[in-house]
C-alpha positions in Angstrom: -35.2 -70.1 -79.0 -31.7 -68.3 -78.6 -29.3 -69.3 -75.9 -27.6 -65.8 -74.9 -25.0 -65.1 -71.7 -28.3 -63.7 -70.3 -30.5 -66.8 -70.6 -32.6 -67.9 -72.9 -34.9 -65.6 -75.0 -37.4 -66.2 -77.9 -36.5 -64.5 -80.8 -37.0 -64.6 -84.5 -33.2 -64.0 -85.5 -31.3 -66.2 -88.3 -27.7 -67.0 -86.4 -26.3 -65.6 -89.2 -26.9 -62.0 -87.7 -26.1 -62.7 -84.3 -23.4 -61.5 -83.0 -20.3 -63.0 -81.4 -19.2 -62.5 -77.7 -22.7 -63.3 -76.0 -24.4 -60.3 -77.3 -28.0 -59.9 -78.9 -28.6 -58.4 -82.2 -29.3 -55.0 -81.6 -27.7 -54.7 -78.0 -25.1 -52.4 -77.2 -22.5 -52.5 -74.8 -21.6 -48.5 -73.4 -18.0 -47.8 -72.9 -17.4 -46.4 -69.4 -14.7 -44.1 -70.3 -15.9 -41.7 -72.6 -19.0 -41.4 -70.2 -16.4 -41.1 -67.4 -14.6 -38.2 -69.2 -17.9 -36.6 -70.2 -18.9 -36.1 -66.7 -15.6 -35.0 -65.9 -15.3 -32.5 -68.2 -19.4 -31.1 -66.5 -17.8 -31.2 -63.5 -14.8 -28.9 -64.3 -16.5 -26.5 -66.5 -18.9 -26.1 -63.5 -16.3 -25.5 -61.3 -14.7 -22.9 -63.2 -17.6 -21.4 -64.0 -17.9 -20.8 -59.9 -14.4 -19.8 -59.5 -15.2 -16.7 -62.3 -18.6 -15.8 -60.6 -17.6 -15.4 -57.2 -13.7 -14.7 -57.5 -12.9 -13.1 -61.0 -16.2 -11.9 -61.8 -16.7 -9.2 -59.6 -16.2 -5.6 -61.0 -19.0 -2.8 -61.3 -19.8 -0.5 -64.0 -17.8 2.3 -64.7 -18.9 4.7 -63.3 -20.4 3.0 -60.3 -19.1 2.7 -57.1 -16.9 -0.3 -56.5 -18.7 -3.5 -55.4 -18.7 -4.2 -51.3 -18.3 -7.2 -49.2 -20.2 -7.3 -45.9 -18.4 -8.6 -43.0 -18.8 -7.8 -39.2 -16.1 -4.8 -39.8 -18.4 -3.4 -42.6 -21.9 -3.5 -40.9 -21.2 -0.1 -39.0 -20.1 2.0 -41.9 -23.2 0.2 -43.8 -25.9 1.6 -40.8 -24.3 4.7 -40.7 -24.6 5.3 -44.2 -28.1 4.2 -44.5 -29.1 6.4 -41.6 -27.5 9.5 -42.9 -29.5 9.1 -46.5 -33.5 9.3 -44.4 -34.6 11.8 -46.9 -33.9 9.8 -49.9 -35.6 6.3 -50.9 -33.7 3.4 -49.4 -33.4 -0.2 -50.7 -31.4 -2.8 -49.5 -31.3 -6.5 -50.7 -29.4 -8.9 -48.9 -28.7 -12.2 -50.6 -27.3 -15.1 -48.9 -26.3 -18.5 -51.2 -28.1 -20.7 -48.0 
């Protein structure tokens, strides 16, 4: 029987390998910080990540018309233009991040 900070536990361990400071043989205690800086460093590489997708990260092909945004001044131009083009095929895809 092994008296521990924990309680008592049955274990077949010589007190030579136990360890000081109320810890078991083959327990280990996790540091907070590097876990706390670890999840930091997700959560920033995340954010910049979303920063270059929807602020830096939008440019077309050469060649290609430049990319759009669609706002209530934009939709008329937008109907207009998909009216005028009835003899050719016509796709639009309209995707919203909710």
């Amino acid at each position: 029987m092994v008296f521990s900070c924990g309680g008592a536990d049955l274990l077949s361990i010589s007190p030579s390998d136990r360890e000081s400071g109320c810890q078991s043989a083959g327990e280990v205690k996790m540091k907070r910080r590097p876990f706390i800086y670890g999840l930091l460093a997700v959560v920033a590489a995340v954010g910049l990540l979303l920063v270059y997708y929807f602020y830096l990260g939008s440019s077309a092909p050469a060649g290609q018309p430049p990319l759009g945004r669609l706002d209530t001044s934009t939709v008329e131009s937008l109907k207009q233009s998909f009216n005028e083009s009835k003899d050719s095929v016509r796709v639009m895809l309209m995707l919203s991040p909710t």
